[in-house]
C-alpha positions, 0 to 999 in steps of 0.5 A: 824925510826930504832929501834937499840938495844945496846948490850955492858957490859959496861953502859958508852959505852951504854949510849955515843951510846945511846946519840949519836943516840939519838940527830940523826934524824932517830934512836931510842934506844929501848932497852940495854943489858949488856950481850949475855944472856940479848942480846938474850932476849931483841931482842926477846922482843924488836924486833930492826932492828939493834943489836950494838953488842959487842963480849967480854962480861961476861957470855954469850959473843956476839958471843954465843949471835949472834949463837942464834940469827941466829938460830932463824927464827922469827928474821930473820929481825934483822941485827947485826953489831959486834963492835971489835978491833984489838986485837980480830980479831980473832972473826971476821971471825966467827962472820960474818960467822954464821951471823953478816952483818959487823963489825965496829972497836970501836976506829970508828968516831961517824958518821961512827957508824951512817952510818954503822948502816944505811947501816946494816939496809938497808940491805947491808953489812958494807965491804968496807974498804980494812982493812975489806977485808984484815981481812975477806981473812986472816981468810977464808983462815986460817979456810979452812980445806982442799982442797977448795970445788968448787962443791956449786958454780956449779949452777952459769953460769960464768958471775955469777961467775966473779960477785961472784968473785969480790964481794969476791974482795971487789969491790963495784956495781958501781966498778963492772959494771965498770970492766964488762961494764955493768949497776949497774942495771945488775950487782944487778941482778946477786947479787941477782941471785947468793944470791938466787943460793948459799942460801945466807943470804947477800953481807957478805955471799957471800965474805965468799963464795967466799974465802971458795970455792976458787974462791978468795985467797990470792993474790987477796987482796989488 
């Protein structure tokens, strides 16, 4: 069962994903919020596997809300995917940086929200869409002060660095393998080594990484 925590400033949008899950085997709405404020106390009260969160939000927005969570060790087993649209992409980066697992647009299918919020829970990032990546490239490279700094990635061996390199491409485990000959099974555990390497938190981290170092950029995107 996942127990997931609606975080929107609206009820009605609350009650359509409260009902949506709940008429869906699997999941359990244990608490709402209606904003940053209310978010921050309910997971700590609530404890949820996964925060559906808006970042607009009166008061103390999602993204204040999210910087809290992050901070706060004894929640490091709650996953928050960030709801937005286009019109706010300007949060997007920031949100995944101090540490959402994905984001999902709000004009999404239902069934879309369902799998995402899947995945969040099982500990993958929701980056697969080109749009995503595209998003992601554009806001790492436009907050890059500076020169890019190579020195975190000098602790990877350089087939870790290929892998790092196309994570930050945005290619899947099984696309990986493929572009490297190797079984996914290699291909996770040089994820895992680099996650352990870079102290990263997950796959979204690490796509952050990877264009914040430069070892991906621009003309590496779709």
């Amino acid at each position: 069962m996942i127990r997931v925590l609606l975080a929107d400033d609206r009820r009605l949008v609350r009650a359509g994903f409260r009902l949506l899950l709940e008429n869906e085997v699997g999941f359990e709405v244990c608490a709402e919020a209606a904003d940053g404020r209310e978010t921050v106390e309910a997971v700590r009260t609530a404890r949820p596997d996964v925060v559906v969160l808006d970042i607009r939000m009166p008061g103390t927005d999602g993204l204040t809300a999210l910087r809290l969570l992050a901070a706060d060790s004894d929640l490091a087993g709650t996953r928050v995917l960030v709801l937005t649209t286009f019109d706010l992409d300007e949060y997007v980066f920031e949100a995944l940086r101090v540490g959402a697992s994905g984001f999902l647009l709000k004009d999404a299918e239902p069934a879309e929200l369902l799998r995402a919020i899947r995945l969040v829970a099982a500990g993958e990032a929701l980056l697969a869409p080109s749009v995503t990546r595209r998003l992601i490239a554009a806001f790492a490279d436009g907050r890059r002060d500076g020169p890019a700094d190579e020195t975190r990635l000098t602790a990877l061996t350089t087939r870790e660095r290929e892998v790092l390199t196309l994570v930050g491409g945005g290619l899947t485990n099984s696309e990986i393998a493929e572009r490297l000959m190797v079984s996914p099974a290699t291909v996770r555990t040089h994820i895992g080594r680099v996650l352990t390497k870079l102290d990263a938190r997950d796959r979204v981290q690490l796509v952050i990484l990877a264009y914040e170092t430069g070892l991906v950029t621009a003309c590496h995107r779709e």
